[in-house]
C-alpha positions as CSV (number, residue, x, y, z in Angstrom):
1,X,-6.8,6.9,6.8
2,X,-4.7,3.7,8.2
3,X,-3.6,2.7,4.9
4,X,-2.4,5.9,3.7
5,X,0.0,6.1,6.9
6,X,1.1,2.4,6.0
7,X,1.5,3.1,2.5
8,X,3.4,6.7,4.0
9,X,5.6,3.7,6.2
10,X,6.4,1.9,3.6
11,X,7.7,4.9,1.2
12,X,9.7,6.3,4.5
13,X,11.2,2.7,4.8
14,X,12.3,2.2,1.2
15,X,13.9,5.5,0.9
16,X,15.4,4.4,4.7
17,X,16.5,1.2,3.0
18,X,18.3,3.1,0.1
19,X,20.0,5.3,2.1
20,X,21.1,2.6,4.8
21,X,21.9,0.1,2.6
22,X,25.0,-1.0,4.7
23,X,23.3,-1.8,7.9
24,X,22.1,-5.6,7.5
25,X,20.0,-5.3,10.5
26,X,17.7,-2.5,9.6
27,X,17.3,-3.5,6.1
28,X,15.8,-6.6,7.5
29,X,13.5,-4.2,9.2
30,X,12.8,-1.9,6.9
31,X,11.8,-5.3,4.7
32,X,9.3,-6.9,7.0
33,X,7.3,-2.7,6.6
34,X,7.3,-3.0,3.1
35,X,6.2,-6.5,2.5
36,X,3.5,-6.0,5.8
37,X,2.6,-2.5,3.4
38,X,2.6,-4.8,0.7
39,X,-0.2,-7.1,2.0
40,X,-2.3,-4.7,3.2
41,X,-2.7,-2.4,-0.2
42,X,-2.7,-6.0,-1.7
43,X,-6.1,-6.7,0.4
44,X,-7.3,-3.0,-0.6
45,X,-6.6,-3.8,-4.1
46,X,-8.7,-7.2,-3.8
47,X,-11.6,-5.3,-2.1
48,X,-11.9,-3.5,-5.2
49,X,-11.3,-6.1,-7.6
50,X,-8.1,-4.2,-9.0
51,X,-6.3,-7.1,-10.5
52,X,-3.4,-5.5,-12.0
53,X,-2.6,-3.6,-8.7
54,X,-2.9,-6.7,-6.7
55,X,0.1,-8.4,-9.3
56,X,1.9,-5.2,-8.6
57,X,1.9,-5.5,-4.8
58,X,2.4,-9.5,-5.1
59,X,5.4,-8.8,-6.7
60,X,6.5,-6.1,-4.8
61,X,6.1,-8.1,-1.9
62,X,7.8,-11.3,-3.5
63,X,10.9,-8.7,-4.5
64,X,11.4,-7.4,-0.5
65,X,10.6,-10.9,0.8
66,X,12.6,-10.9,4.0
67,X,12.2,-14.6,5.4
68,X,13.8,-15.8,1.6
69,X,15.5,-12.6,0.7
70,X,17.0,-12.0,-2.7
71,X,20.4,-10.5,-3.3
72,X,20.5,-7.7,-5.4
73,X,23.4,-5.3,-6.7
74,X,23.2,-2.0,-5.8
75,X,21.9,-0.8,-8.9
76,X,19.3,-3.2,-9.1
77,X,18.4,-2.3,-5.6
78,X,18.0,0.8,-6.5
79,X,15.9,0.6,-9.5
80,X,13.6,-2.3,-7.3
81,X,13.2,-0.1,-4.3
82,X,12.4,2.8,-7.0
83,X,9.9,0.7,-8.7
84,X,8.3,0.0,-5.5
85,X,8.2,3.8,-3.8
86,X,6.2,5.1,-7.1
87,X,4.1,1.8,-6.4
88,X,2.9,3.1,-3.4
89,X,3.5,6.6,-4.4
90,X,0.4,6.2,-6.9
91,X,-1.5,3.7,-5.1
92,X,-2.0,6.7,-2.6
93,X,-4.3,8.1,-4.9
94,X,-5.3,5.9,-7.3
95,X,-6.3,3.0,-4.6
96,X,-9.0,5.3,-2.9
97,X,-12.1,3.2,-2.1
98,X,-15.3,5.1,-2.8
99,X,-17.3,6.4,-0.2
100,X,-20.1,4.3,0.4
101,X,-24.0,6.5,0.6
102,X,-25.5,6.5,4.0
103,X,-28.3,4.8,4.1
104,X,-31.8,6.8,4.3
105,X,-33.6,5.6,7.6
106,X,-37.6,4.4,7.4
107,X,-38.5,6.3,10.3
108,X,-37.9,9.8,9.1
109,X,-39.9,11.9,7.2
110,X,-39.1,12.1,3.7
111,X,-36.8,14.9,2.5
112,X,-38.8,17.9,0.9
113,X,-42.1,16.4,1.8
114,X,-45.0,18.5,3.7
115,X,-47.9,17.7,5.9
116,X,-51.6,18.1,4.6
C-alpha cells in the first residue's frame, strides 16, 4: 500500500511538473518526489529480481536527477516526463509483489482431520 501512494506521488508530481514548468522552485520539488519514487520502485523492482524495471527506474531517476539536473527543451520535457508517468503508471500493476502463504502452525490440529 505505501508504494502505490508513492508511485500515485510521483505521477501527481510529474503531471505538476508539466503543467508548472515555469516555476524553478517547484520543479526542483517536484524532482526530489520523483527521483525519491524512483528509488523506492527501484528497491521493489530488486526485491523481485526485475532487472529490466530496475534499468527503467535507474534511468528515470538519472533523467529527473535534481542535485545534477539536466536541461531539457520543452518538448523533450514533455516526452521524458511522459515516458516516466506510464513508468509508474504500469509499474502500479505490473510491480505487485506476491502474497506470501501464512504459515501453518505445529500446534494445531490438522485441517480436515478427526479424532478416533
Amino acid at each position: 500500500m505505501p508504494t502505490k501512494i508513492i508511485k500515485w506521488s510521483a505521477i501527481a508530481a510529474l503531471i505538476g511538473g508539466a503543467l508548472a514548468r515555469s516555476l524553478p522552485n517547484l520543479g526542483l520539488a517536484l524532482q526530489f518526489v520523483v527521483v525519491a519514487a524512483a528509488g523506492v520502485v527501484l528497491t521493489q523492482a530488486a526485491t523481485m529480481r526485475r532487472y529490466v524495471w530496475m534499468t527503467l527506474f535507474v534511468t528515470v531517476a538519472c533523467l529527473f536527477n535534481p542535485v545534477f539536473p539536466l536541461a531539457f527543451s520543452n518538448y523533450t520535457f514533455a516526452m521524458v516526463s511522459s515516458f516516466a508517468v506510464l513508468l509508474f503508471f504500469f509499474s502500479l500493476e505490473l510491480l505487485q509483489p506476491k502474497p506470501k502463504l501464512s504459515i501453518a502452525s505445529i500446534t494445531d490440529r490438522m485441517p480436515g482431520s478427526e479424532s478416533l
